[in-house]
C-alpha positions as CSV (number, residue, x, y, z in Angstrom):
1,X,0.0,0.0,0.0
2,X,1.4,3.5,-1.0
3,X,2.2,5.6,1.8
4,X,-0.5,8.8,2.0
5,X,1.0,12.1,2.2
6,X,0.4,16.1,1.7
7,X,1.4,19.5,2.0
8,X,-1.1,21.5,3.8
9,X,-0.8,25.4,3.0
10,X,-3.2,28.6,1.8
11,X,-3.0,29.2,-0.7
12,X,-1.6,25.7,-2.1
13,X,-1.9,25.5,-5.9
14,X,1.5,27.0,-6.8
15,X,3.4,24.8,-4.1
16,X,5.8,22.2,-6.2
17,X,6.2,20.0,-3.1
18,X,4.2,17.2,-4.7
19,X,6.7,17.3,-7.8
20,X,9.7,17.3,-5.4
21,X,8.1,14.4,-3.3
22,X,7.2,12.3,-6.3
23,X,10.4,12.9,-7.4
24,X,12.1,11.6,-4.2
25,X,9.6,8.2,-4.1
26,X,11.0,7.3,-7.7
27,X,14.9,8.8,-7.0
28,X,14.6,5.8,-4.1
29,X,12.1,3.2,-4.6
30,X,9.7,4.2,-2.2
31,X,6.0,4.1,-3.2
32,X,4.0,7.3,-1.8
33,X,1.1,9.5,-2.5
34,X,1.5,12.7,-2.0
35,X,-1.3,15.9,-2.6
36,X,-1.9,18.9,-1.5
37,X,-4.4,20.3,0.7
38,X,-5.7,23.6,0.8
39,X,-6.7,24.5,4.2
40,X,-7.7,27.8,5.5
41,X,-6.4,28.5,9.1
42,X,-10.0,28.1,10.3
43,X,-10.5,25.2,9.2
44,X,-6.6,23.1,9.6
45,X,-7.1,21.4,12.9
46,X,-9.9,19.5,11.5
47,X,-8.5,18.8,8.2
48,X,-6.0,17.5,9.7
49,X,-7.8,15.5,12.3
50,X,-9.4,13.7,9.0
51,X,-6.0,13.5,7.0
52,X,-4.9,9.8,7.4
53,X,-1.6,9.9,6.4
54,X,2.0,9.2,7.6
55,X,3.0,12.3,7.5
56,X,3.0,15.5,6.0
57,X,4.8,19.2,5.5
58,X,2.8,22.4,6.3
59,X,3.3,26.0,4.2
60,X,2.1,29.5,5.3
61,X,0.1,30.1,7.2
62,X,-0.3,27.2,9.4
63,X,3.4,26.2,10.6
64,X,2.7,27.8,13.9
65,X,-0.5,26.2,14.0
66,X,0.4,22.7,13.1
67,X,2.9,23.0,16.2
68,X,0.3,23.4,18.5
69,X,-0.8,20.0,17.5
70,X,1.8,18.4,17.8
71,X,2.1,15.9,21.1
72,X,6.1,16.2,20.6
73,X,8.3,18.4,18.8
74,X,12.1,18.6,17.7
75,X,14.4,20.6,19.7
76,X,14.5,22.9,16.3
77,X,10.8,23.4,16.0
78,X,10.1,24.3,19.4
79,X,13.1,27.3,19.1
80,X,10.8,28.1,16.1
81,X,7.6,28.1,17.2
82,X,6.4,26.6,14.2
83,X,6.8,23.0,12.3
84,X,6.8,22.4,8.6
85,X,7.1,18.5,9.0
86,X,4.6,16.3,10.5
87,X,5.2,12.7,10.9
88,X,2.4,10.3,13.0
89,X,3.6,8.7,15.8
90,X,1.7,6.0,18.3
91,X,0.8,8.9,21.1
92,X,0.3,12.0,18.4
93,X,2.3,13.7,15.5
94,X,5.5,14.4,15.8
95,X,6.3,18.0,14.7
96,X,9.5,18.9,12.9
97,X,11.1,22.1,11.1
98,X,13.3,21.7,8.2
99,X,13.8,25.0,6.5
100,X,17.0,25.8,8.5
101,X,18.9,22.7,7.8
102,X,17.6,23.2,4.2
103,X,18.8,26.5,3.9
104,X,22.4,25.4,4.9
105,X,22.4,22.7,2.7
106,X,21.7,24.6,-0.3
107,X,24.4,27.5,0.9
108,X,26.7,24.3,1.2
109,X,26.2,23.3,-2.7
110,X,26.2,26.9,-3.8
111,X,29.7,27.2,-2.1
112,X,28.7,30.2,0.6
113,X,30.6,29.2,3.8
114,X,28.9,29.8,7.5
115,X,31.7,29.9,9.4
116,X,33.2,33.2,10.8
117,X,30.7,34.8,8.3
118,X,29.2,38.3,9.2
119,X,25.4,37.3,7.9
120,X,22.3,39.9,7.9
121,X,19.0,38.6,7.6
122,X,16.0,40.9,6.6
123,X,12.9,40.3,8.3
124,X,12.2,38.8,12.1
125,X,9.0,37.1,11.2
126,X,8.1,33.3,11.0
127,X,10.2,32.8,8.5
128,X,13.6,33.9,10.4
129,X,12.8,32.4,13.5
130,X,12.7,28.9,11.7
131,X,16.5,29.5,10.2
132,X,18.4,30.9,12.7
133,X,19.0,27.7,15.3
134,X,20.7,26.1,12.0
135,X,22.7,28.8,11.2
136,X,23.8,30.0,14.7
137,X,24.8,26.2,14.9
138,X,27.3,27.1,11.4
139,X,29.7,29.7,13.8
140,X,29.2,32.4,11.7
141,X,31.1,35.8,13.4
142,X,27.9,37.6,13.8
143,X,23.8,37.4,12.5
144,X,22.4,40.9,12.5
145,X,19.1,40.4,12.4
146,X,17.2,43.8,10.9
147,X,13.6,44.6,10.8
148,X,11.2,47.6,10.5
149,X,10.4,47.5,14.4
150,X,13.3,47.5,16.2
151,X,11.8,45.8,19.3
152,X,10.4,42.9,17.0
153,X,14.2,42.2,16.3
154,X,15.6,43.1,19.4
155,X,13.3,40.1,21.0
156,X,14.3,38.1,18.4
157,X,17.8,38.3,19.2
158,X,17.3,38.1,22.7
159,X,15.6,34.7,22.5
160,X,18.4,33.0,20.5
161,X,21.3,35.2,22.2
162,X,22.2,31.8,24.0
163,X,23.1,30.1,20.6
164,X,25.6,32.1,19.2
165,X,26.6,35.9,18.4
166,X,23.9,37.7,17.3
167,X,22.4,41.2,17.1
168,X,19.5,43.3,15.8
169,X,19.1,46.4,14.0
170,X,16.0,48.6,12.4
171,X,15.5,49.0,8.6
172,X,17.5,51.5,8.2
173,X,20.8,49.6,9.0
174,X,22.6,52.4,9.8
175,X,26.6,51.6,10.3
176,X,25.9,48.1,9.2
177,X,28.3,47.0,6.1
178,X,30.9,44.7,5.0
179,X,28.6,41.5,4.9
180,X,29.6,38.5,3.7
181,X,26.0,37.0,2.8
182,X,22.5,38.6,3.0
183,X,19.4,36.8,3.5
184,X,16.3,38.4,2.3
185,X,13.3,36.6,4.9
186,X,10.9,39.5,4.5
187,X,7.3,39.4,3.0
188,X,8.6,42.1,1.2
189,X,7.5,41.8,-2.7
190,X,4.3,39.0,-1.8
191,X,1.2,40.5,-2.4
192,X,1.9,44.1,-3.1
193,X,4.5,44.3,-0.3
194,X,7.2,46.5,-0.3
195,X,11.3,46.5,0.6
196,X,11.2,48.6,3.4
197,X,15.5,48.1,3.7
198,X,18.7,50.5,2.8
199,X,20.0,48.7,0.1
200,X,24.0,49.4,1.0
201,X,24.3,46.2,2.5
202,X,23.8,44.1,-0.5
203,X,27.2,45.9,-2.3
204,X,30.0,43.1,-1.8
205,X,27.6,40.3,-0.1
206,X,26.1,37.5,-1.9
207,X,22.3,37.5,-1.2
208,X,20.2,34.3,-0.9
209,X,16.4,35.4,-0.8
210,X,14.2,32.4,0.5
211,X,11.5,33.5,-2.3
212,X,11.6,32.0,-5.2
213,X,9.9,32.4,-8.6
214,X,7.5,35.6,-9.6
215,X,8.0,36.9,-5.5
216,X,12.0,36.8,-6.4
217,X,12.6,38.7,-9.3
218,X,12.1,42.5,-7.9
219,X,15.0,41.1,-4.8
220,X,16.6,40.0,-7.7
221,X,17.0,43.3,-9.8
222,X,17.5,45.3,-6.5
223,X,20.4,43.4,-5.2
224,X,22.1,43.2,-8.8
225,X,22.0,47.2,-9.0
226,X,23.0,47.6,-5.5
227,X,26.5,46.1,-5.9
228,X,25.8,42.5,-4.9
229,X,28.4,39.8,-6.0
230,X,25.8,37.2,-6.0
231,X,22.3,36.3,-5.9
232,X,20.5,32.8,-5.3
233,X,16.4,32.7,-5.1
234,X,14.9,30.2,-2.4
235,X,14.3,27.0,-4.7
236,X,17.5,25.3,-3.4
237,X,16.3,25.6,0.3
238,X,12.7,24.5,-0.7
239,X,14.2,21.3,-2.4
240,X,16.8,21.4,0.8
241,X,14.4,21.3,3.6
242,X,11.9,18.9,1.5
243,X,14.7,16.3,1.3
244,X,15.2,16.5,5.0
245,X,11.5,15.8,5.6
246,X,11.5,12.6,3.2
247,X,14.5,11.7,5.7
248,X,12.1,12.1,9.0
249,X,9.5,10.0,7.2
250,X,11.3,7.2,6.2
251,X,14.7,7.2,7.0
252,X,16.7,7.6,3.7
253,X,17.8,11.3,2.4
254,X,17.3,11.4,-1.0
255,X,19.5,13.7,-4.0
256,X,17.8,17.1,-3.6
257,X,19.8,18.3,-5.7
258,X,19.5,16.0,-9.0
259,X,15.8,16.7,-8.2
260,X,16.9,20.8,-8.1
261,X,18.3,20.5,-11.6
262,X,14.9,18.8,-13.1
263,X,12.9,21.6,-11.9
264,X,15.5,24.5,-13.0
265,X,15.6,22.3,-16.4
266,X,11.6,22.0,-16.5
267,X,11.5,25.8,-15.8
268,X,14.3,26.9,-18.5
269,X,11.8,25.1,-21.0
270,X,8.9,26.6,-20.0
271,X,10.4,30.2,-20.6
């Protein structure tokens, strides 16, 4: 019998999790169905009460609602208040978040190097919160951590101060330069939104936005006139963190990145 799975999100028809997923079952033998499952935050506890599955991932905006269900959680997931991998276990599910040790494994294949690294993120949402355990963990020299409310930040810092060096700043980033990689985890440029952030730091740095497609191109264009030496949209991480959560299902991690080069290849011929 095929093992039942889904990714649970709203909006859900753009996510390309069921492609990556499928692509894992045939890349190692493993026979899964995988779907996805739009679910409005109103209605995601009992969708997933009714969801029989093995497991499954969870997209915005339910990741901090999905670990509230959870009757344990990884070490990672409760840091981030939020879980993007489910998994059933005999007493409840089993909540798990990926997206930081996706995002270093994608920074590992494109070459950009953790270690005694100054590294600015934009944004102290969700989104940050759920990467910085990982990358703290890297011994990079310092995460700044900027974003339009300075106290938003400042907490932010404050609760993972324990983990490694790390700081905060507002949007305005005054005095902050000389970085060696920016990450852009900001809602900026989703529905209308805009880049609220001095654009100096991104002269020098190499710039990894965890957007990718239609969302990524404006970060794209602003980074490349503002002097940066490299930019990288967010596909890598999805395929990173998606190959860690076929690991916590079943035990095996497969290629994400053979499965990375179908979709660029898919998307080259689409263009």
């Amino acid at each position: 019998m095929s093992a039942r799975l889904a990714v649970f999100g709203h909006p859900i028809a753009h996510s390309r999790s069921p492609v990556i997923h499928r692509a894992f079952a045939a890349q190692t033998g493993i026979d899964l169905v995988y779907e996805a499952i739009d679910s409005p935050p109103e209605r995601f506890v009992d969708d997933l009460h009714d969801f029989d599955g093995i497991g499954a991932n969870v997209t915005l905006p339910l990741k901090g609602l999905a670990a509230m269900q959870c009757a344990r959680l990884s070490e990672r997931a409760q840091r981030a208040g939020a879980v993007n991998t489910l998994k059933r276990e005999t007493g409840g599910w089993f909540g798990d978040n990926t997206d930081g040790a996706g995002l270093c494994d994608d920074l590992a294949r494109l070459g950009i190097a953790l270690s005694d690294a100054r590294v600015l993120i934009l944004g102290a949402g969700g989104a940050t919160r759920g990467i910085l355990a990982p990358l703290l963990a890297q011994r990079p020299a310092q995460i700044v951590v900027a974003n339009r409310t300075l106290e938003t930040a400042q907490h932010l810092a404050a609760q993972f101060a324990a983990l490694g060096p790390i700081a905060a700043c507002d949007n305005g980033l005054a005095g902050q330069s000389d970085f060696d990689l920016v990450i852009h985890a900001s809602a900026a440029f989703h529905s209308g939104g805009e880049f609220a952030f001095a654009t100096q730091v991104f002269d020098g740095a190499a710039v990894v936005d965890l957007s990718y497609g239609k969302a990524h191109a404006p970060l794209r264009e602003l980074a490349i006139a503002s002097g940066a030496r490299a930019v990288h949209d967010g596909l890598g991480m999805l395929v990173g963190q998606a190959a860690r959560s076929f690991e916590c299902w079943f035990g095996v991690r497969p290629n994400p990145w053979a499965v990375l080069a179908e979709l660029l290849l898919r998307d080259r011929e689409l263009r």
